[in-house]
C-alpha positions as CSV (number, residue, x, y, z in Angstrom):
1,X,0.0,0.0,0.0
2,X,1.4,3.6,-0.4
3,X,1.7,6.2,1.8
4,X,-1.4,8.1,0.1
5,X,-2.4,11.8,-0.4
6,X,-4.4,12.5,3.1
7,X,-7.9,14.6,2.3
8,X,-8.5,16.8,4.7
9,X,-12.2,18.0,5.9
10,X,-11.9,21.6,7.7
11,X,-9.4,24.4,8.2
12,X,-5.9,23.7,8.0
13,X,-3.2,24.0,11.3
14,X,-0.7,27.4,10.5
15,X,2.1,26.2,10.0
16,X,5.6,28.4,8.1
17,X,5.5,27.4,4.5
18,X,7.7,24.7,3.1
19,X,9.6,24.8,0.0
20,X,9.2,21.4,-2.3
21,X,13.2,21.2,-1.4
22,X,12.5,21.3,2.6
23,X,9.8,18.4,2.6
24,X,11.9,16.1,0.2
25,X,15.0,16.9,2.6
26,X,13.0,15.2,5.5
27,X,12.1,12.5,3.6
28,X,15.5,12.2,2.4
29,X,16.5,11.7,6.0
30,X,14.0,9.8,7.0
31,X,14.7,7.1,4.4
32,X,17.9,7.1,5.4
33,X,17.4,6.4,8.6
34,X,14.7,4.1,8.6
35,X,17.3,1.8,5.5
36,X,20.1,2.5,7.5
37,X,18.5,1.6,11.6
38,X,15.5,0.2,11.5
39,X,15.6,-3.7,12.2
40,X,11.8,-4.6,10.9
41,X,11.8,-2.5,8.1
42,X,11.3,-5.5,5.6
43,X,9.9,-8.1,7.6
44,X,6.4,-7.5,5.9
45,X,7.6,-6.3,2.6
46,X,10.2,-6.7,0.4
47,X,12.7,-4.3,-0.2
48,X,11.1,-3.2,-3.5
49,X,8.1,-2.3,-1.8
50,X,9.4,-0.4,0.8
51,X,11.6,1.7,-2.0
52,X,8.0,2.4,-3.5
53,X,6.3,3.5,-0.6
54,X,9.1,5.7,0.3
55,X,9.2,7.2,-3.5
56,X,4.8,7.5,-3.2
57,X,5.6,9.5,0.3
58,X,8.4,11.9,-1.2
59,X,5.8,12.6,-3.7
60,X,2.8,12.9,-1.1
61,X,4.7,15.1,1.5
62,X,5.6,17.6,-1.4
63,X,1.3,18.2,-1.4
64,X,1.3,19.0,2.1
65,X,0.1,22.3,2.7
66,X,-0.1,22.6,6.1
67,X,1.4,20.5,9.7
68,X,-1.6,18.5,9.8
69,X,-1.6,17.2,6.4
70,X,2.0,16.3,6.8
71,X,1.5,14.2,10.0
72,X,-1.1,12.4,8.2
73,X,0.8,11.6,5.2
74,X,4.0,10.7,7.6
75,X,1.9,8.8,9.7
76,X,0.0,6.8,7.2
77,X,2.9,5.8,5.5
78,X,4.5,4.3,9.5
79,X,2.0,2.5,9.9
80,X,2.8,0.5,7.0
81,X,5.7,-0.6,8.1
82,X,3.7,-3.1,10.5
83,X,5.3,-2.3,13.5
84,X,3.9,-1.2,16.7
85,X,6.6,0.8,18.2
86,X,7.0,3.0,14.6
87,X,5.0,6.3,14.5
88,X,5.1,9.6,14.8
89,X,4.8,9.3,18.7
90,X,2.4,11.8,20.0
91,X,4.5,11.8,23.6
92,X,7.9,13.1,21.6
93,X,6.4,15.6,19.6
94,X,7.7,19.3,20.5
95,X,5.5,20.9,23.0
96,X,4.8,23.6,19.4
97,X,4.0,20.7,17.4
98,X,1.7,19.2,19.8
99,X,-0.1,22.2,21.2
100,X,-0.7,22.8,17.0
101,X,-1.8,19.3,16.3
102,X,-3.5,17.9,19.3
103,X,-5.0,20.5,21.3
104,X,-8.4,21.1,19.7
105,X,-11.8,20.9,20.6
106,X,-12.5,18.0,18.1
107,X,-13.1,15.4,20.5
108,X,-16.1,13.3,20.8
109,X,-17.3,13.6,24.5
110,X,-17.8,10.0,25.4
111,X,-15.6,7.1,26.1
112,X,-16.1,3.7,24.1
113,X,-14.8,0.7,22.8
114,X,-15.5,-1.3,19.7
115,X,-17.2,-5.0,19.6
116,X,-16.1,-6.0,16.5
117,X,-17.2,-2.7,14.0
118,X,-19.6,-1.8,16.7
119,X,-18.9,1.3,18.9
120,X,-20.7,1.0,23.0
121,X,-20.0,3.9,25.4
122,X,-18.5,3.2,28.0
123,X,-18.7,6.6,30.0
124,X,-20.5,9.7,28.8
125,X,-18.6,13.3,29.4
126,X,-20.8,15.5,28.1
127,X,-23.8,17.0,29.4
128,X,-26.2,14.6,27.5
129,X,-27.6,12.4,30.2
130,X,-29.0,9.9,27.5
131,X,-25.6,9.3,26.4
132,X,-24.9,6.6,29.2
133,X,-22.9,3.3,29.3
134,X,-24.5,0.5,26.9
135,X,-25.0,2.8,24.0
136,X,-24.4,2.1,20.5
137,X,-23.2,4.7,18.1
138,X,-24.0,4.2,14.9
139,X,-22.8,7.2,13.2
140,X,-21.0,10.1,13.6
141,X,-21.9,13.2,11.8
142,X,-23.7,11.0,9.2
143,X,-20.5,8.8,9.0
144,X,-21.3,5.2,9.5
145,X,-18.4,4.5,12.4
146,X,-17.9,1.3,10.6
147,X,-16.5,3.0,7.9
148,X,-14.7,5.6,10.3
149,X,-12.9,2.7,11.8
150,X,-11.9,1.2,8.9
151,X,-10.3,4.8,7.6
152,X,-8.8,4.9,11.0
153,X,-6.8,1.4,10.6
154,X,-4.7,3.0,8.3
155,X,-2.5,5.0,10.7
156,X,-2.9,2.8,13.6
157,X,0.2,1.0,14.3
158,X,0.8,-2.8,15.5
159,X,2.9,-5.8,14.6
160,X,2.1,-7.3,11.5
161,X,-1.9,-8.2,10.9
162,X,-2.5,-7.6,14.3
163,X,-5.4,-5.9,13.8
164,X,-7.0,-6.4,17.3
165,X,-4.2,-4.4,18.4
166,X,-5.0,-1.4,15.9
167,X,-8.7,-1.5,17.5
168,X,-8.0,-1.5,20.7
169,X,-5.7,1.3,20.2
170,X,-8.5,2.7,18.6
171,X,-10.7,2.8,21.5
172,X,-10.9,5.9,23.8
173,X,-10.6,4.1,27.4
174,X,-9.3,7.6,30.0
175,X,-6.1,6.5,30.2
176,X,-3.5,8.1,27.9
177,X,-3.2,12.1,28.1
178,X,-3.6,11.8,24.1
179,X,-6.0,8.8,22.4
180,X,-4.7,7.5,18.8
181,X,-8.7,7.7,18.4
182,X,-8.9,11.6,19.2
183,X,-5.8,12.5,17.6
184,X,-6.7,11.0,13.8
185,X,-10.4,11.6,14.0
186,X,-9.7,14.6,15.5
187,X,-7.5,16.2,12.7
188,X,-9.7,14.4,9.7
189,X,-13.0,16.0,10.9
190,X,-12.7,18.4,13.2
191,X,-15.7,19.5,14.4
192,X,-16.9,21.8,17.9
193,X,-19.7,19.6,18.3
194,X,-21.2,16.4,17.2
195,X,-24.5,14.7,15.8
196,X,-24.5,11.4,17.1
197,X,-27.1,8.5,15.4
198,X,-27.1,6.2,18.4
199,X,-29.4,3.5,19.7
200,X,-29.6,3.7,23.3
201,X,-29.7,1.2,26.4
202,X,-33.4,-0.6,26.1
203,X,-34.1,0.5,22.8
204,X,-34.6,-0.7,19.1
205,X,-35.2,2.7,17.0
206,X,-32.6,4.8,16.8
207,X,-32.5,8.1,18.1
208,X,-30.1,11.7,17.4
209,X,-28.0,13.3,20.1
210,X,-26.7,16.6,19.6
211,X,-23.5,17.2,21.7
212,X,-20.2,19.6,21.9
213,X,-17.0,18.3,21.3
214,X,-14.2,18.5,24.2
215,X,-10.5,20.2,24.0
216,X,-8.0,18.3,25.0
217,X,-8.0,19.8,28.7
218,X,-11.5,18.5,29.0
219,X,-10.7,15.5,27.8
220,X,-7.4,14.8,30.2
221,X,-9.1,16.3,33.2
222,X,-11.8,12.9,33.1
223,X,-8.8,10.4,32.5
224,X,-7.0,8.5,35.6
225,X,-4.2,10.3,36.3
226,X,-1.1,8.2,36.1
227,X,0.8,7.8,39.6
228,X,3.6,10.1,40.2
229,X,7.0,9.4,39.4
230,X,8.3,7.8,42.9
231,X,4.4,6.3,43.8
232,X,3.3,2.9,43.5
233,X,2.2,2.0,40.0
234,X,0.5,-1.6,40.7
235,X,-2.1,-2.5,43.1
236,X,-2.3,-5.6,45.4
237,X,-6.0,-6.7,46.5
238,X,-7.6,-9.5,47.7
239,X,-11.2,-10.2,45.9
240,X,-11.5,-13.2,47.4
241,X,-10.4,-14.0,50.8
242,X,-7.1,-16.4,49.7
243,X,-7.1,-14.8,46.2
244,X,-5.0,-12.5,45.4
245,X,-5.1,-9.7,42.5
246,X,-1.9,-8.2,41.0
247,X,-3.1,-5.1,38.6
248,X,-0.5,-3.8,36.6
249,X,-0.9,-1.6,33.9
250,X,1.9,0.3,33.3
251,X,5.4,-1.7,33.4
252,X,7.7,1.3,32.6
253,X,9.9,1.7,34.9
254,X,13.0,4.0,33.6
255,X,12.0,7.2,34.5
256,X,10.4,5.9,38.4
257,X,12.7,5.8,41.7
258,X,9.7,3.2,42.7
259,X,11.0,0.2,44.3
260,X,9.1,-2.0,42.0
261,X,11.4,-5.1,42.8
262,X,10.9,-4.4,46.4
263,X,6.9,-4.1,45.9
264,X,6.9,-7.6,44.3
265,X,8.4,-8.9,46.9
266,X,6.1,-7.4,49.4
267,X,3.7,-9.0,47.4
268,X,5.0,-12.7,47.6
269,X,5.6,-12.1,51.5
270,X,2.0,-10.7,52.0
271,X,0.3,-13.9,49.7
272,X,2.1,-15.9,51.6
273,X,1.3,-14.3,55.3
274,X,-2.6,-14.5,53.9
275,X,-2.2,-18.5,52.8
276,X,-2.9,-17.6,48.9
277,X,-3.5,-20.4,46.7
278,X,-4.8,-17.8,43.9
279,X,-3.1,-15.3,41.8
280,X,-4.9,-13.3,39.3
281,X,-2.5,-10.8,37.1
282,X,-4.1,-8.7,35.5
283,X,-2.2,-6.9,32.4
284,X,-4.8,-5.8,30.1
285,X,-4.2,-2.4,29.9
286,X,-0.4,-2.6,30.5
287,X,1.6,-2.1,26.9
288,X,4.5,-3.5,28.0
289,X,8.1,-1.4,29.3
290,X,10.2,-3.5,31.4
291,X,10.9,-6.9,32.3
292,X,8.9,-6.7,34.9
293,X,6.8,-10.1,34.4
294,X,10.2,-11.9,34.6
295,X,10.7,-11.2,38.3
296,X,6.8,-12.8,38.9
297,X,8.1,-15.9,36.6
298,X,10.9,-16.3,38.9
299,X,8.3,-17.2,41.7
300,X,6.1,-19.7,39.7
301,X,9.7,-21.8,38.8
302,X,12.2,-24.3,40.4
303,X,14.6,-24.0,37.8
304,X,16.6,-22.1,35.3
305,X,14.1,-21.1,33.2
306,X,15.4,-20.5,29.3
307,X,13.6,-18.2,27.3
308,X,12.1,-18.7,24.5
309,X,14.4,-18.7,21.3
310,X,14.2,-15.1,19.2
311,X,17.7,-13.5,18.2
312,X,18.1,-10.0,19.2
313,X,19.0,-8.3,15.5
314,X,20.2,-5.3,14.5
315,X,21.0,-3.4,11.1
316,X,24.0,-1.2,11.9
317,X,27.6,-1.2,13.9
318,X,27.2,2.4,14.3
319,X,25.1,5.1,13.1
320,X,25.7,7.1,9.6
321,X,26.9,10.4,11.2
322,X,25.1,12.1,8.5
323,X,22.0,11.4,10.4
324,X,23.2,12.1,13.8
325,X,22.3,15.1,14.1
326,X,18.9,14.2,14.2
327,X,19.0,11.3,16.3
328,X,17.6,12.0,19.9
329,X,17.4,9.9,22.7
330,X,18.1,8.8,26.4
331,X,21.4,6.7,26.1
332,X,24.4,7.7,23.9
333,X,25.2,4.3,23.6
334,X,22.4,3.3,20.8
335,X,24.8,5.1,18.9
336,X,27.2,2.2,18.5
337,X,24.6,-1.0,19.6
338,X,25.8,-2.9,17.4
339,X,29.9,-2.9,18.0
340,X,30.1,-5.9,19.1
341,X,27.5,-8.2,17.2
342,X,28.1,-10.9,14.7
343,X,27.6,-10.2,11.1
344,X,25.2,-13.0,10.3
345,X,24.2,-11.9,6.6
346,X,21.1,-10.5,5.0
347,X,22.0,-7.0,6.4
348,X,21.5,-8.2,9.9
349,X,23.7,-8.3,13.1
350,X,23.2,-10.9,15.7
351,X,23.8,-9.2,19.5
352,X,25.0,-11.3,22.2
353,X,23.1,-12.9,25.5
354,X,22.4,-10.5,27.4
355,X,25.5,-11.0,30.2
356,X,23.0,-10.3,33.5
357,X,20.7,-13.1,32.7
358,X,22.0,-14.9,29.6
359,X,18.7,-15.2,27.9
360,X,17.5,-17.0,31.3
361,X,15.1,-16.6,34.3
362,X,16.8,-18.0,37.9
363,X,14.1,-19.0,40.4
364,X,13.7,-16.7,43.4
365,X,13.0,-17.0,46.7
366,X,9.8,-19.7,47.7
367,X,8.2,-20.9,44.8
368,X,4.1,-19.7,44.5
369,X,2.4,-23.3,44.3
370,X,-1.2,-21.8,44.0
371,X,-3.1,-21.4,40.9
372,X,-2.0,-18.5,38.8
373,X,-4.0,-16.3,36.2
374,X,-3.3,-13.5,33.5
375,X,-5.5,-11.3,32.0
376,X,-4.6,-10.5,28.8
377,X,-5.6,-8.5,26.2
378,X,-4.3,-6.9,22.6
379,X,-3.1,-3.8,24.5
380,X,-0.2,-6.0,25.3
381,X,2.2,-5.8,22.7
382,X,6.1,-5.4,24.1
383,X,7.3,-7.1,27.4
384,X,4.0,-7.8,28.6
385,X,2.8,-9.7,25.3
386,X,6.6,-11.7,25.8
387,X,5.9,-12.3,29.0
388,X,1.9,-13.8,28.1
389,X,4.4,-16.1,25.6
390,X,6.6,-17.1,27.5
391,X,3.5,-18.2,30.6
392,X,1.5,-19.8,28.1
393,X,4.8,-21.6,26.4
394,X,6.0,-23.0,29.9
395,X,2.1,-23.5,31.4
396,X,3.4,-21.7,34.0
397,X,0.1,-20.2,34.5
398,X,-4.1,-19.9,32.3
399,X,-4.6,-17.0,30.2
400,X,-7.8,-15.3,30.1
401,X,-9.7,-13.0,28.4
402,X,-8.1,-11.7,24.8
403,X,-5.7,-12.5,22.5
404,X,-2.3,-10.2,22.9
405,X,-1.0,-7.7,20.8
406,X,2.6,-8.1,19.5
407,X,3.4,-11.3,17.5
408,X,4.8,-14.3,17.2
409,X,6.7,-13.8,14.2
410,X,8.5,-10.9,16.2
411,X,8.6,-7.5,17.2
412,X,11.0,-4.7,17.2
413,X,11.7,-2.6,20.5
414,X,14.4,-2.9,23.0
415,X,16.0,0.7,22.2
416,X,14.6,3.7,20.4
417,X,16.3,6.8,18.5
418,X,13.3,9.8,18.4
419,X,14.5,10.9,14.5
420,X,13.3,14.9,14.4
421,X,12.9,16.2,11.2
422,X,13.9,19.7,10.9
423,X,12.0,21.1,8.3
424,X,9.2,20.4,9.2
425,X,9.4,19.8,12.9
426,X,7.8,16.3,13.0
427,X,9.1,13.5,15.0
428,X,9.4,9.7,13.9
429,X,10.5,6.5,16.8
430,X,13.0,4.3,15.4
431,X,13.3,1.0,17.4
432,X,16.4,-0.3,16.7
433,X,16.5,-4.0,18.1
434,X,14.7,-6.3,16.1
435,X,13.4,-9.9,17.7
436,X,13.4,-13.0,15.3
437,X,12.3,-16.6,15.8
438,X,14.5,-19.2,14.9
439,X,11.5,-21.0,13.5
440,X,8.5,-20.3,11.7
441,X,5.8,-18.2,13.5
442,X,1.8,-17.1,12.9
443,X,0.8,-13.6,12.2
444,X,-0.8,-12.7,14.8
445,X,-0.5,-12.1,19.1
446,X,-0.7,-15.1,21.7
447,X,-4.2,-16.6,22.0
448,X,-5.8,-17.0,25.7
449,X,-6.3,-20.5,27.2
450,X,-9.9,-19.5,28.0
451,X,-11.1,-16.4,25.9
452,X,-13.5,-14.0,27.3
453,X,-14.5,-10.5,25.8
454,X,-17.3,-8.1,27.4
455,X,-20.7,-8.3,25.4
456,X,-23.0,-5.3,25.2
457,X,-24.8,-6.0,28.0
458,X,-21.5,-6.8,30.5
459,X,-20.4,-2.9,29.2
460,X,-24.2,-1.8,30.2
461,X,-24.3,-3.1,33.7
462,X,-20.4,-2.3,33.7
463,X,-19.6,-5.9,34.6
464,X,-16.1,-7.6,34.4
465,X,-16.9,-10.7,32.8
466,X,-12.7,-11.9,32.3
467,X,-12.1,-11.4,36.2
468,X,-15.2,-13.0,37.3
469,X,-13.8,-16.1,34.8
470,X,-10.2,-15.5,36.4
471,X,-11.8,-15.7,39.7
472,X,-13.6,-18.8,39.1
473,X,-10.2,-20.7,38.1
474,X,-7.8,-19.3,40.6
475,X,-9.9,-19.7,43.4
């Protein structure tokens, strides 16, 4: 597919004008970098295809008559590189580019996810009482939002045909300060308020809500607030009286001075002070970030544990200097990752083992002997979807509830650049470690041992229908 001329629907962002010699300049670099770095660039398309797209997106960025039209076309054309850690990353944008491109009231004033093609609110922020949990939009400003999501799975980005993934991204749930959902509907119709075709809880005809849209202050100041920097990310509960529930949806950890090693442990102490036999981990909203998971497989083991076979991969010794300039990012070491890896053909060096754990988990401390759960679902798609592969390949513990993001045939993380384009101010992620299986792989995330996904009616009555599962297993 090619990047693609973006059509735009309402009044274009300011931006300074661009000579045809400025865009094709940043496309310039960011072919090079992307040829030069990027570890999964051809692992869904051949190198003759991705020369194509890149010569459609020279040609496409030249049209661009404003920001917005250019983070469209840029963005379109990421997302066809299949990979769910390449896009023009809302979080690294410059606080001008942002402000520019995110900050408008175009927002629709509800929160939802999708069944399928079929959107259900799942908490109403506007002033429409009728718009409550359990309702069905149909259309949008006349737009079937079938046909909206479809248009929308073009820029989302995920692993190969992942497309669960793209969905889910595509869902507006209060938890990130900017939704992939607001930010592409947002800047393809813009609008200060909108005429909803819904069909509400109870009913069979369809009815028409008028509503205003929100800015993105309105829209952050509903969302959970994440925890601050040094607090306590995860949550330990007890649902049922030996049962324990581990919710942990965020497993960043490089910018925290939380002692989340110390937490865990507090955790095993306290399950085993309260006689658990059940452990319930619930990940579904948790993208991944560190290893985390590794330190809770080192309490379900006995043994060394080896992990599962994928080569850690990368495309370069060091990088071109030419492009260094443009290369941002926390650790001046990416510079020269690959130093000391093995040429192993095809463009590809293999790194090492990792010398801490050689690609192996050590038992620690008394092993858990209860039953153990995870909740899955597709937002896991980095550590946390390895770590769903690595339980479900050892039958360590039952997944429940979705099918993972990521996939099997590998996915591309580990270390990032943040290439900024300087013409036109946009910013592009670059992960620069690529993970391969030794052996063939599906397309596609890792499947639950019990699958379990909210209905219409479990959204209505907000009911938890993979935890009540989960609880029936562990306890």
């Amino acid at each position: 597919m090619m990047a693609g001329a973006v059509a735009l629907g309402a009044a274009s962002v300011a931006w300074p004008a661009l000579s045809a010699s400025d865009w094709a300049g940043d496309i310039a670099i960011l072919r090079k970098a992307y040829t030069a770095i990027h570890p999964g660039l051809y692992r869904y398309a051949t190198p003759g295809e991705v020369a194509a797209r890149f010569d459609a997106l020279e040609a496409d960025f030249a049209k661009a008559t404003d920001l917005r039209s250019a983070y469209l076309t840029l963005s379109r054309f990421l997302a066809t590189v299949k990979c769910g850690h390449t896009y023009a990353n809302f979080f690294n944008q410059s606080d001008k580019v942002a402000a520019a491109l995110f900050g408008g009231r175009n927002k629709v004033p509800f929160e939802f996810r999708w069944l399928g093609t079929r959107m259900i609110v799942t908490a109403n922020r506007s002033r429409e009482a009728r718009l409550e949990p359990g309702t069905e939009v149909l259309a949008i400003d006349g737009r079937p939002v079938a046909a909206i999501l479809n248009e929308l799975m073009a820029f989302a980005r995920a692993d190969g045909g992942n497309d669960a993934k793209r969905r889910a991204l595509l869902e507006v749930r209060g938890i990130d300060a900017y939704e992939t959902f607001d930010v592409f509907f947002g800047l393809l119709y813009p609008a200060s308020a909108y005429r909803l075709t819904v069909r509400l809880p109870g009913q069979s005809g369809e009815s028409v809500l008028e509503v205003p849209a929100l800015d993105l202050a309105e829209r952050q100041s509903t969302q959970r607030k994440p925890a601050a920097k040094d607090a306590a990310k995860w949550t330990l509960s007890f649902p049922a009286e030996r049962t324990a529930l581990l919710t942990m949806p965020d497993w960043v950890m490089y910018n925290t001075k939380w002692d989340w090693r110390g937490f865990l442990d507090a955790t095993f102490a306290e399950m085993k002070d309260r006689r658990a036999t059940g452990l319930i981990v619930d990940l579904r909203e948790n993208e991944g970030g560190n290893d985390c998971g590794d330190e809770i497989i080192a309490r379900l083991i006995d043994r060394d544990l080896p992990l599962e076979a994928y080569e850690r991969r990368v495309r370069y010794r060091r990088t071109p200097s030419e492009l260094d300039a443009y290369l941002d990012t926390w650790d001046p070491s990416f510079k020269t990752l690959g130093e000391k890896a093995e040429d192993i053909g095809g463009g590809f060096l293999r790194l090492p083992l990792n010398p801490e754990t050689q690609n192996m988990i050590r038992p620690k401390g008394p092993r858990f002997m209860g039953k153990v759960v995870v909740l899955t679902g597709p937002q896991n798609s980095s550590a946390t979807f390895q770590f769903a592969s690595t339980i479900k390949a050892n039958r360590l513990a039952r997944l429940v509830g979705e099918a993972t993001g990521g996939n099997q045939r590998g996915i591309n993380g580990g270390a990032y650049f943040f290439l900024r384009l300087p013409a036109s101010g946009l910013e592009a992620d670059v992960p620069l470690i690529g993970y391969f299986p030794r052996q063939a792989k599906p397309d596609g995330g890792v499947e639950p041992d019990i699958a379990v996904a909210p209905t219409l009616a479990d959204i209505a009555a907000r009911r938890d229908p993979a935890l009540a599962a989960a609880l029936r297993l562990a306890g």
